[in-house]
N, C-alpha and C positions, 0 to 999 in steps of 0.2 A: 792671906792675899789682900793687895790692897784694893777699894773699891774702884769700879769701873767709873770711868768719866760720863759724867750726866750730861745729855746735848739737847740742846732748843733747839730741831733746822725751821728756818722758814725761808720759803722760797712761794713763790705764786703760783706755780705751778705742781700740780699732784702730783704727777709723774715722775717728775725731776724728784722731788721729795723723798718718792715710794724708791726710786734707784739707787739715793745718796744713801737713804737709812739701809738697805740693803748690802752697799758697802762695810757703812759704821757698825752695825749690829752684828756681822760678820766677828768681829776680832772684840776677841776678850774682853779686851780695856776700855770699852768704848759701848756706849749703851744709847742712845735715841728714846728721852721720856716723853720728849713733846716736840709737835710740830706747830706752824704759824703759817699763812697764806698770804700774810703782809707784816710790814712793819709796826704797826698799831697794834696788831696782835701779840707780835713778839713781845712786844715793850711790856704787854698786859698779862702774859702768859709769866714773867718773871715775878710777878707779885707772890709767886710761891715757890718756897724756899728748894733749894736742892738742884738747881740748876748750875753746873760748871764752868757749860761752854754754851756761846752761842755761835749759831753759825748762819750767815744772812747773804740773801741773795740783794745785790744793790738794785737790782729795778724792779718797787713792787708797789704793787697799789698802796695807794690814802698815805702811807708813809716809805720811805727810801731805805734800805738798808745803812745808809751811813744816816740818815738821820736817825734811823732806829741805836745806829751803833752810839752815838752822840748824846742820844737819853740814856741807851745804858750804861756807858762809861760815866755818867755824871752822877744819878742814883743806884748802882748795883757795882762799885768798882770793884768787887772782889772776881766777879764775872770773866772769863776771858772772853773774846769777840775773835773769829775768824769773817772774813766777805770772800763770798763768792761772785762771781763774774762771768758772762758769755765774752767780754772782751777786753783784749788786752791794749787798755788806755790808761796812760799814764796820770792823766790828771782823775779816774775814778781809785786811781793806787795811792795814788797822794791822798786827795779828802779818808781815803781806805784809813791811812794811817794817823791823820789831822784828828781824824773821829775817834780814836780809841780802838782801832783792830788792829790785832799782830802780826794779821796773817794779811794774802793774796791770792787766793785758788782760781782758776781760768776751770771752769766747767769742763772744755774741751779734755783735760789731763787730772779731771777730779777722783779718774778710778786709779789713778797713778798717783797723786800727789796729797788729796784728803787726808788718809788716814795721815802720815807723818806729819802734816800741818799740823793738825788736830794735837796729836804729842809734842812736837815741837812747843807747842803753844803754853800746853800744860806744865813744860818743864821751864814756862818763864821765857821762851825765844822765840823770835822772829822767824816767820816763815815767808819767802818771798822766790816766786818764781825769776829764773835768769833773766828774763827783760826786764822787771820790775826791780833787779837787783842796777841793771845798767842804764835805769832812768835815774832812780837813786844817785847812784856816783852821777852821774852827769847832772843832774839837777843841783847837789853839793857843792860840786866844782864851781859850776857857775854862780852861785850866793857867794859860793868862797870869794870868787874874784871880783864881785859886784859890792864886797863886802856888806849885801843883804841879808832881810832874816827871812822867811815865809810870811805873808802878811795874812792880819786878820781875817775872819768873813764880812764879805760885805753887808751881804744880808741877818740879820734876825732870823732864829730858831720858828720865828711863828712867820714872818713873809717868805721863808722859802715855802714851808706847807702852801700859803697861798700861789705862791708862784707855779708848788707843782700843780697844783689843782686847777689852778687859768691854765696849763699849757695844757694838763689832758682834756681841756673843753669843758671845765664845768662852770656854771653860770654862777654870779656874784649869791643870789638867792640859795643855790644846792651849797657852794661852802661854806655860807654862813654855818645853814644847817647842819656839813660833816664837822666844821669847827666849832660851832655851839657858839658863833657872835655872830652881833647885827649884820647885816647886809653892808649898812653905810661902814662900819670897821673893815668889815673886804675893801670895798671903795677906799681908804684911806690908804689901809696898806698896801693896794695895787699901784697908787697916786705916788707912794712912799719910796715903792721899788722903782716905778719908772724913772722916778729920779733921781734916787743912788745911781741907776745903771746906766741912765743917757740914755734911754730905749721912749720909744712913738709907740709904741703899740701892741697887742696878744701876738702877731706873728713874730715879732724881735723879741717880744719874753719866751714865745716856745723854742725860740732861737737859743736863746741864753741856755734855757732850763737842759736843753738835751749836751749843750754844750759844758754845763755845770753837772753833771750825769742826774738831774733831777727826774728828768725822763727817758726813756729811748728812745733813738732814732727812728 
């Protein structure tokens, strides 16, 4: 028989967690070794080896599911990546897919739609719920005609971190400390994003960030 697929879930919540693995550990082919309570974890939980699949929830503390997915597609590309979701938004489906995930799970239809994601994934394909599939085409169409490509990020891998952390209220002093730089490097980098973005202020970056799915609403 062949081995069952190895799964990282992390989600921030225990509950969520304890019901998903429940589903996964249900069915043969599908096994649950490790869990994560955020992003920073997952990224840190993969430092050992034997891990298949990840599977991430996008709004979690200290790190984001697609930034989580973004470090892991960059150092572990053998990894597949699914993201989970409480909502169905098309621009968290885009970065979903920008980041290196295959997949798009809406929580709401996770006890319906997980497990085949999860094998879809493993057999190398795309797993996309039907709005996600009809943002797709539509968002296509319209590059087609615009004869556009998707653009860049704006921001750096290390000022979104800061961005998320000013929007969920932490002070220039506490992220130094979650980031391990000076204070005045927060300051630089907050000085750096307000002006890529055109943004005045914490209320217009918490604006951005929930509208960038950095945070929740």
């Amino acid at each position: 028989m062949t081995a069952p697929t190895r799964i990282l879930l992390a989600d921030d919540h225990a509950l969520v967690r304890s019901g998903l693995r429940m589903i996964l550990d249900n069915e043969p082919d599908l096994r649950v070794v490790a869990e994560a309570a955020n992003g920073f974890d997952a990224v840190t939980a993969l430092a050992q080896d034997g891990i298949d699949l990840v599977i991430l929830d996008i709004a979690m503390p200290r790190m984001t599911g697609i930034q989580a997915a973004r470090e892991i597609a960059r150092t572990r590309p053998g990894v597949r990546i699914l993201m989970l979701s409480m909502y169905d938004n098309e621009q968290y489906f885009f970065e979903s897919l920008k980041a290196g995930a295959s997949g798009y799970v809406l929580k709401s239809v996770a006890d319906r739609d997980l497990i085949e994601a999860c094998r879809a994934t493993m057999r190398g394909e795309s797993f996309l719920y039907p709005g996600a599939v009809t943002a797709l085409v539509r968002d296509y169409l319209q590059l087609a005609r615009q004869g556009a490509t998707l653009p860049d990020a704006i921001l750096t891998p290390r000022e979104e971190e800061v961005l998320k952390l000013i929007a969920e209220g932490h002070s220039a002093r506490d992220i130094a400390a979650t980031l391990v730089i000076s204070a005045k490097t927060v300051d630089r980098h907050r000085a750096n994003i307000l002006q890529k973005l055109g943004l005045r202020d914490r209320l217009e970056l918490t604006r951005y960030a929930i509208r960038a799915g950095l945070i929740e609403p």
